[in-house]
N, C-alpha and C positions, 0 to 999 in steps of 0.2 A: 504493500500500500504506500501510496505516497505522503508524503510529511505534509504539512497543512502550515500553509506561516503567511502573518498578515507582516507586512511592510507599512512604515508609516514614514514618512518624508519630512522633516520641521527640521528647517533651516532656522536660519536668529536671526536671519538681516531683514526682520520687516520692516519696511518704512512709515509706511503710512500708517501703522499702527504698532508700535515700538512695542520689541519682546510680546509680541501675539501670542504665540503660541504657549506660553507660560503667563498669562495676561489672565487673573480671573475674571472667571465665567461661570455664574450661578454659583459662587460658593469654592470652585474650585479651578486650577490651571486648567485651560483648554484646552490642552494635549491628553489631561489626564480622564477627561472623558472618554473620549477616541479606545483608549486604553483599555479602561476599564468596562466597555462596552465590548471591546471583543474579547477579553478573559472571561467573561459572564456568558458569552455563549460557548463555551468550553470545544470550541471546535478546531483549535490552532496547538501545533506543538509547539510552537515560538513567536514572538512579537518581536521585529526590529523595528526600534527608530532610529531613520539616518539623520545625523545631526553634526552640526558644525559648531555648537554652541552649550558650555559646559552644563549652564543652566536646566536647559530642557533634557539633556543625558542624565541630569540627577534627576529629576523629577519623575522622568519615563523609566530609568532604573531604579527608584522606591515604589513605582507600580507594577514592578516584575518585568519590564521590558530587556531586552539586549540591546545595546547600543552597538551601532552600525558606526565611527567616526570619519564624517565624508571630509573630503580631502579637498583643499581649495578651490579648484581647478572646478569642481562640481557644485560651490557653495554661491556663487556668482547671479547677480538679480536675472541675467539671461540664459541660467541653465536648466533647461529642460527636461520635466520630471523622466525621462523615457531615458536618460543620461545616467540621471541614480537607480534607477531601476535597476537598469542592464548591470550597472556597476555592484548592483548587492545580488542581484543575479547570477553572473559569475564570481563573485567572491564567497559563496556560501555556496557555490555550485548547487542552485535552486533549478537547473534547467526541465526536471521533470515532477517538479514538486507543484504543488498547486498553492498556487499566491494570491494574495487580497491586499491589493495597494488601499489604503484610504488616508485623506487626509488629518491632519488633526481639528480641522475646520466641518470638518463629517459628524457635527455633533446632531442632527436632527435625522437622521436616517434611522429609525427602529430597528430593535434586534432581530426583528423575524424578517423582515429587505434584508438587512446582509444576510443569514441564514437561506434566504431564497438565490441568494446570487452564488452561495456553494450549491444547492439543489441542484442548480443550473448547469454548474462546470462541470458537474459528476456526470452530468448528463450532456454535456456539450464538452467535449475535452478540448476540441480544437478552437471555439471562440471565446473572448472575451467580453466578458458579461461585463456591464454597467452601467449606470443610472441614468435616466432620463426625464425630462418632461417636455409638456408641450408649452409653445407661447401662448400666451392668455391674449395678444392681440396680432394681428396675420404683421407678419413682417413685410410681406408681399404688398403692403399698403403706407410702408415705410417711406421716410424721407431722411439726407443729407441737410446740416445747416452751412449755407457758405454768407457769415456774415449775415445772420438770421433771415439769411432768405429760403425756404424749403428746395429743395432739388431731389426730387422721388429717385428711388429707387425702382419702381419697379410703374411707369406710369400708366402702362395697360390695364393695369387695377385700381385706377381712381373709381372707376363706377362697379366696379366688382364687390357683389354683396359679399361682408364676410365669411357668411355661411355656403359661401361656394368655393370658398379659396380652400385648397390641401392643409393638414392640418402639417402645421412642419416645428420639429423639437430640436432642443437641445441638452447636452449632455451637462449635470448637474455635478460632477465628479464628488459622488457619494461614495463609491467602491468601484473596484476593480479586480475582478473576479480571473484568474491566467492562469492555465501553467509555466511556468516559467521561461520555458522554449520558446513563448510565441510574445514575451512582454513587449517587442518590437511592432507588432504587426500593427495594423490600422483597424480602429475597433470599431471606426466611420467607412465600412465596407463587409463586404463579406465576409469578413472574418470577427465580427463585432454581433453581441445578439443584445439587445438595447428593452432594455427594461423599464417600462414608464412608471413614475411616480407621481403620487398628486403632488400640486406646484408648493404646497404648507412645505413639504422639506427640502426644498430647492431653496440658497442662499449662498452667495459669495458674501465674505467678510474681508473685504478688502479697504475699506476705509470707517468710520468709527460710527454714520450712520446705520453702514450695517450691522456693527454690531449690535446694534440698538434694535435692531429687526431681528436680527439672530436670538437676542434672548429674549425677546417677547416670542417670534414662535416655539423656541424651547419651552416656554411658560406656559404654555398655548397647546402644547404637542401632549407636553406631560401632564397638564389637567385630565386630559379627555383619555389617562389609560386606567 
């Protein structure tokens, strides 16, 4: 049988929201949710966090994590999670083990969604399961500002009723479902089995309003269990 290991990625150099990932969050650092959500579903024989930053390696290893220590070269605001991946990929020669990237920003995803996204892999070996949702408004009816003048995108659909435009999602990067071999591949093709969630647990926290939306729907999420 293959070894089960979820991966988690938290670099230190957030800008727009200083030390994030160790930043509390309802009570506790934000990474240490991430954490503690996939040790409760007891389905991983190891937790790495890859970190650059001594702070977050303590905190993930007083919540039983292993620490992964990324190496500069990967620590950089333009490198590319598919970079550390590959990189703890082959360093722990995970290439036929089945893996679960999620971020430490993955705090609204339920435990039974990642539990469905192992379902999945057992049952899809060759693609990469993860999260999605759909736009709540058609993009297709989208505009450019240049100098607050509108410039459509798409002007064949100014009179196109919403309800007849395609329904088109995007990926909310809650999990990442792989076996290791395939952490390269393109999960926006055939090789990707895309999982929709309702829009409640979709949230980028990238700047401090959202986190302000982030933990109201946590608030919000966790009332209603």
């Amino acid at each position: 049988m293959p070894k089960v290991v979820a991966i988690i990625p938290a670099r230190g150099g957030s800008k727009r929201i200083p030390k994030k990932n160790v930043k509390n969050f309802h009570g506790k650092p934000l990474i240490t949710h991430t954490i503690q959500k996939l040790k409760t579903l007891a389905l991983f024989d190891e937790l790495i966090v890859s970190t650059d930053n001594a702070d977050i390696a303590n905190i993930s290893r007083d919540c039983g994590a292993s620490i992964h220590n990324r190496s500069a070269e990967l620590s950089g605001d333009f490198t590319p999670t598919d970079a550390v991946l590959k990189n703890i990929v082959d360093t722990y020669s995970l290439h036929e083990e089945i893996c679960c990237l999620m971020y430490p920003t993955s705090i609204l995803i339920p435990h039974e969604h990642v539990k469905q996204g192992y379902d999945l892999i057992k049952k899809y070996p060759d693609k990469i399961i993860f999260t999605c949702t759909k736009f709540s408004s058609p993009p297709q009816r989208g505009f450019t500002l240049s100098e607050n003048v509108p410039v459509s995108l798409s002007a064949e659909h100014r009179y196109t009723r919403t309800q007849d435009l395609p329904s088109i999602y995007f990926d909310i990067g809650g999990y990442y479902w792989m076996y290791g071999k395939n952490s390269l591949k393109n999960p926006y093709s055939d090789h990707g089995y895309a999982v929709q969630l309702p829009e409640i647990y979709s949230q980028d926290i990238d700047n401090l309003e959202d986190w302000t939306l982030a933990e109201m729907k946590y608030q919000y999420i966790n009332s209603q269990l």
